[in-house]
C-alpha positions in Angstrom: 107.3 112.0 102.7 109.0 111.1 106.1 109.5 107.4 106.7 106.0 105.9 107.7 107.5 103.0 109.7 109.8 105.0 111.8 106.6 107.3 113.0 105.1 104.3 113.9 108.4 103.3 116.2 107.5 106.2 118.2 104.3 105.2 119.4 105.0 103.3 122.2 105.9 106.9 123.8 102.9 108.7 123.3 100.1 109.4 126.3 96.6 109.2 125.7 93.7 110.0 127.4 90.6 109.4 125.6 86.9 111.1 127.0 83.8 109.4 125.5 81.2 107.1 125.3 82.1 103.3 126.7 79.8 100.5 125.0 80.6 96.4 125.0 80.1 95.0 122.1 78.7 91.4 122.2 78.9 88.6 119.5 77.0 86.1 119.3 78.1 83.3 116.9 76.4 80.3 115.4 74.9 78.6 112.3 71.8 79.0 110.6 69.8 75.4 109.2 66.0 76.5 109.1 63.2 79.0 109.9 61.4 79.1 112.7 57.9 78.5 112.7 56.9 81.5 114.6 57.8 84.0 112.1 59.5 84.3 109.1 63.1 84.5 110.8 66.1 82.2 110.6 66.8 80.0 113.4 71.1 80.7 114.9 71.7 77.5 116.4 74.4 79.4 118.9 77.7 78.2 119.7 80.1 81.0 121.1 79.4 84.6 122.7 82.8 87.4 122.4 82.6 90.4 124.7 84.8 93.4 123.4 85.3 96.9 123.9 83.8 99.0 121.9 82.8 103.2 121.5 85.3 104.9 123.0 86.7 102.0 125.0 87.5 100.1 121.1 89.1 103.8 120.8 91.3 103.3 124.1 91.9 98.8 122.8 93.5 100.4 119.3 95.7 103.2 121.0 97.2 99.9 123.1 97.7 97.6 120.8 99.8 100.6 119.0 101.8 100.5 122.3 100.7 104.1 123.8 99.8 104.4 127.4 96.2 104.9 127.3 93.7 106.2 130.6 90.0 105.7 130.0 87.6 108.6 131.1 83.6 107.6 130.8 80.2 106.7 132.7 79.5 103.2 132.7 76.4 101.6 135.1 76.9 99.2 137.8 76.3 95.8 136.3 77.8 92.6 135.1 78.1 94.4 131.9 80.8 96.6 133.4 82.2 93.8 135.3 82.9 92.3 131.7 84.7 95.7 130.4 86.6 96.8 133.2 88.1 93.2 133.2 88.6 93.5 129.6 90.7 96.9 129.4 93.0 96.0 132.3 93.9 92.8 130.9 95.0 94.8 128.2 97.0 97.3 129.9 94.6 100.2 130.1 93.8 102.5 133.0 90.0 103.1 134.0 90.8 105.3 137.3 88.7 107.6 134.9 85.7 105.1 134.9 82.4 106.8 136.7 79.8 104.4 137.9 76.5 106.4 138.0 73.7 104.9 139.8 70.1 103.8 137.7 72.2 103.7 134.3 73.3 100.8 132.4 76.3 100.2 130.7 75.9 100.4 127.2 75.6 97.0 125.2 75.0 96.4 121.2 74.8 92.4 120.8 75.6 91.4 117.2 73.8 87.7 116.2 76.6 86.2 113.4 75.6 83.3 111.5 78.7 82.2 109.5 80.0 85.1 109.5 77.0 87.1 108.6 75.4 89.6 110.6 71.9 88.5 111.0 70.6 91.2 113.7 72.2 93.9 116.6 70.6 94.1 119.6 71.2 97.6 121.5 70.9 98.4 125.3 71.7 101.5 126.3 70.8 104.6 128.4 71.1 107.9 126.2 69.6 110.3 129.0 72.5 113.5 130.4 74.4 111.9 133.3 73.3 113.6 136.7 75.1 116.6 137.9 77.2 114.5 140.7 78.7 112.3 138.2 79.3 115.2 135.9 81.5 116.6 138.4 83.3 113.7 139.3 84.1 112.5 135.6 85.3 116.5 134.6 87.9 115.6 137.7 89.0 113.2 136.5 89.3 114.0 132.9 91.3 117.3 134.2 94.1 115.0 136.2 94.3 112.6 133.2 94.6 116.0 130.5 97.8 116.8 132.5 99.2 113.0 132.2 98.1 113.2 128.4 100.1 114.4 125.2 96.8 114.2 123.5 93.1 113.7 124.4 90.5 112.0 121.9 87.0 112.8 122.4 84.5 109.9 121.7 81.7 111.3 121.0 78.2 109.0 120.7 75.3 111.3 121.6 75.0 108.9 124.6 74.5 111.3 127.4 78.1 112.1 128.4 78.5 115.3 126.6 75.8 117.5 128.2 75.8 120.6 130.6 78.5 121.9 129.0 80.8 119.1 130.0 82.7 119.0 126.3 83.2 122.6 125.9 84.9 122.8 129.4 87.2 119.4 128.8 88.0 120.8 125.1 89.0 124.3 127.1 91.3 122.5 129.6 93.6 120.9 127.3 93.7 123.6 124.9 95.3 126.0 127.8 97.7 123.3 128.0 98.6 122.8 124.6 97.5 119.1 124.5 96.6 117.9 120.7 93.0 117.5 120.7 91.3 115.0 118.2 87.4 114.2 118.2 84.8 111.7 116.6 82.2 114.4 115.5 78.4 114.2 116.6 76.5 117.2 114.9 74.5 118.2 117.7 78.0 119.3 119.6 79.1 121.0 116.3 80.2 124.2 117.1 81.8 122.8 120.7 84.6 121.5 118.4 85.6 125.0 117.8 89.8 125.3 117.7 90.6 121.8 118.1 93.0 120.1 116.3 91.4 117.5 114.0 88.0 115.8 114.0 87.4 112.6 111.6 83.9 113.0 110.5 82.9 110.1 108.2 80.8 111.4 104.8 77.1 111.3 106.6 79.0 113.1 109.6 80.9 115.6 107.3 77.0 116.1 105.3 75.3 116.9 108.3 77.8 120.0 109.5 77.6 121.3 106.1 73.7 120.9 106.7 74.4 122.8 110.4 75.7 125.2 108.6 73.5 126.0 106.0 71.1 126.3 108.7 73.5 128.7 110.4 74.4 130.9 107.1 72.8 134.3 106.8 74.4 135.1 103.4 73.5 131.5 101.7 77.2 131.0 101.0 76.8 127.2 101.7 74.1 126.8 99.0 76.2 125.5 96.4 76.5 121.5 98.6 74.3 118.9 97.5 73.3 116.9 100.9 74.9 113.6 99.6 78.4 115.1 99.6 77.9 112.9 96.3 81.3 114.1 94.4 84.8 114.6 95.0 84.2 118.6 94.3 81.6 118.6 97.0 83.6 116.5 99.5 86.9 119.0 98.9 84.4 122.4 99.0 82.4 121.3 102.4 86.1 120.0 103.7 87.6 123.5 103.8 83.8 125.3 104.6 84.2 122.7 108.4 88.0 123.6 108.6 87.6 127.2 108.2 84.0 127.8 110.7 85.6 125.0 113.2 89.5 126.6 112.9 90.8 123.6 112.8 94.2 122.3 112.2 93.3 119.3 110.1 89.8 117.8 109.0 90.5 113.9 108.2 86.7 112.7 106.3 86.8 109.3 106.2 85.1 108.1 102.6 84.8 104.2 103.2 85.6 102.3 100.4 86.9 105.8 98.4 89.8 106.0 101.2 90.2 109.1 103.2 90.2 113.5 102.4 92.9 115.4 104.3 92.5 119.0 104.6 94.7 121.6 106.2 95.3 124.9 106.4 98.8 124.4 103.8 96.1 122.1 101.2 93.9 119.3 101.0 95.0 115.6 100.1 92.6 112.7 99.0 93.8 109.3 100.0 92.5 106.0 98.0 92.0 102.9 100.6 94.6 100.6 100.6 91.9 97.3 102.2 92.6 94.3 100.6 89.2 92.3 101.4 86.3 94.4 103.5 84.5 91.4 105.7 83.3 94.5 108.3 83.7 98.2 108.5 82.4 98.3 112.4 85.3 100.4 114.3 87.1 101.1 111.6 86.5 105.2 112.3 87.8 103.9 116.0 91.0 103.2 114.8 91.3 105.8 112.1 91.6 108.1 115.0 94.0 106.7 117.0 96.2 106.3 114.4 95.9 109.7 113.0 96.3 110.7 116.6 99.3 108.6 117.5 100.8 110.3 114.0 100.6 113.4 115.5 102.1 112.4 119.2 105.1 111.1 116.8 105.8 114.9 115.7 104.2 113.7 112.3 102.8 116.0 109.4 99.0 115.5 109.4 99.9 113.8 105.9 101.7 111.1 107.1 99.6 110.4 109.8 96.7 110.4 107.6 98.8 108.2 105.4 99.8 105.6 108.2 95.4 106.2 109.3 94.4 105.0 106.3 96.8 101.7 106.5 95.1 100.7 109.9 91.9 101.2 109.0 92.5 99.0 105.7 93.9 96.0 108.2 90.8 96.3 110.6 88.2 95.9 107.7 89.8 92.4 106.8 88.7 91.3 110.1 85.3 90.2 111.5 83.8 92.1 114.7 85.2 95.4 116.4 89.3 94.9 115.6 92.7 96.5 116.4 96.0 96.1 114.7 99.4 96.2 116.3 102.7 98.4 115.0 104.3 94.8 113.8 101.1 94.2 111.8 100.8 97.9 110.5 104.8 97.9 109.3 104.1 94.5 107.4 101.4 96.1 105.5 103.2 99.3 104.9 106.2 97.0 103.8 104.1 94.9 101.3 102.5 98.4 99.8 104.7 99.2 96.8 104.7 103.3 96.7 102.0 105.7 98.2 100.4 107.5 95.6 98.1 110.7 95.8 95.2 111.7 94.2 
């Protein structure tokens, strides 16, 4: 196995653009000393509100923070909400030329109520309807200049209106007749849209609804033998290589939470135990999976390596509270303080 920390040197020249879904998370933070007398609900006596980017934009905040050059492609409404984001990402080095404002939407916005640190309730504002055919066109123009800027393109997909009309099939078509590496954050209901990308990094219920999909598609009953839950390792690794081989995929990263990671490639398969030392929250922590992973492969990595390096990120993230990123200093301690990488 190639050295992990010398991939991760190599970051910093890698180009991104990533297409998706753009969403601010909001925190709201405060303490909790009684009920309220209206209902049966505790009282957060608030004290501090956080704005960060999240969805694909929390995507775009981890691929900087590695120190690749990152352009931001998405539909965002014309309010203070985007105000807040914008602001956000070019303060921290990313480019939004690839922003659309469309008229009558809303930028989406998921408020999260903490009360010492627990998560009490989320709040979600956001408009899920396709984006009108004027913005469709001027967001595929853009994504098409940033594709040619791009050694890779991540696709962020949400289900929240962005990928309609045909929109991912003909973004998905563009870079692949460029040779760009293509990575995506599955939603089922675009399933066979993913068709000859590079990777996707479903997590288990993702990875258990296209083996679902497919059952539904499967004349001869060949996908009979999965249990929905995806509940043991030999039904993880059977329904891994069933989604490489319909999809013709390079690599198939599942993401298992606290059971770590499953590799699969056309050469073999590879489960990978999490490395997290503490687990506080697990919001974003598919975001950063794939930019690793992604970043990996810019770096001339094997899949396993990236994987490998993937799986490292995401256990840094989890230790901290809210949507989180990790830096290449931070990611080389960790690697540093892990004693041997072993396979299962």
């Amino acid at each position: 196995m190639k050295d992990l920390t010398k991939i991760i040197t190599k970051f910093a020249k890698a180009r991104v653009l990533v297409i998706g879904d753009l969403i601010l998370d909001e925190y709201i933070w405060g303490d909790v000393e009684r009920i309220s007398p209206e209902a049966p609900v505790p009282v957060v006596w608030a004290k501090k509100r956080t704005f960060v980017p999240g969805g694909a934009a929390n995507v775009a905040s981890n691929l900087r923070s590695l120190g690749a050059q990152v352009t931001l492609a998405g539909v965002v409404g014309k309010d203070v909400h985007r105000d807040i984001m914008l602001k956000d990402l070019a303060g921290r080095g990313i480019s939004t030329q690839a922003v659309i404002e469309e008229a009558g939407r809303v930028t989406t916005l998921k408020s999260r109520i903490f009360a010492r640190h627990q998560q009490v309730v989320r709040v979600d504002w956001e408009h899920v309807d396709p984006i009108g055919g004027p913005a469709r066109e001027r967001l595929l123009s853009a994504c098409a200049k940033g594709i040619k800027k791009s050694d890779a393109v991540i696709i962020e997909d949400y289900g929240k209106g962005i990928f309609t009309n045909g929109l991912l099939a003909e973004v998905i078509a563009l870079a692949r007749s460029q040779g760009k590496i293509i990575a995506v954050d599955p939603k089922e209901d675009n399933f066979e849209s993913y068709q000859g990308v590079t990777a996707i990094t479903p997590n288990r219920k993702e990875a258990q609804n296209a083996i679902r999909y497919l059952k539904m598609k499967d004349d001869r009953n060949e996908f009979k033998i999965y249990h929905d839950g995806l509940a043991s390792a030999a039904d993880v690794k059977k329904a891994g290589y069933a989604i490489l081989r319909h999809l013709n995929l390079t690599s198939l990263l599942i993401t298992l939470g606290e059971q770590g990671m499953w590799l699969f490639t056309k050469d073999g398969d590879v489960h990978i135990p999490t490395v997290a030392q503490e687990v506080f929250d697990v919001s974003g922590a598919g975001d950063t999976v794939i930019a690793t992973f992604t970043l990996g492969l810019c770096a001339d990595a094997p899949a396993r390596e990236a994987a490998h390096i993937a799986n490292f990120a995401a256990g840094i993230v989890v230790g901290k509270v809210g949507t989180a990123t990790t830096t290449r200093s931070e990611l080389i301690e960790r690697i540093k303080q892990f004693h041997g990488i072993k396979d299962r």
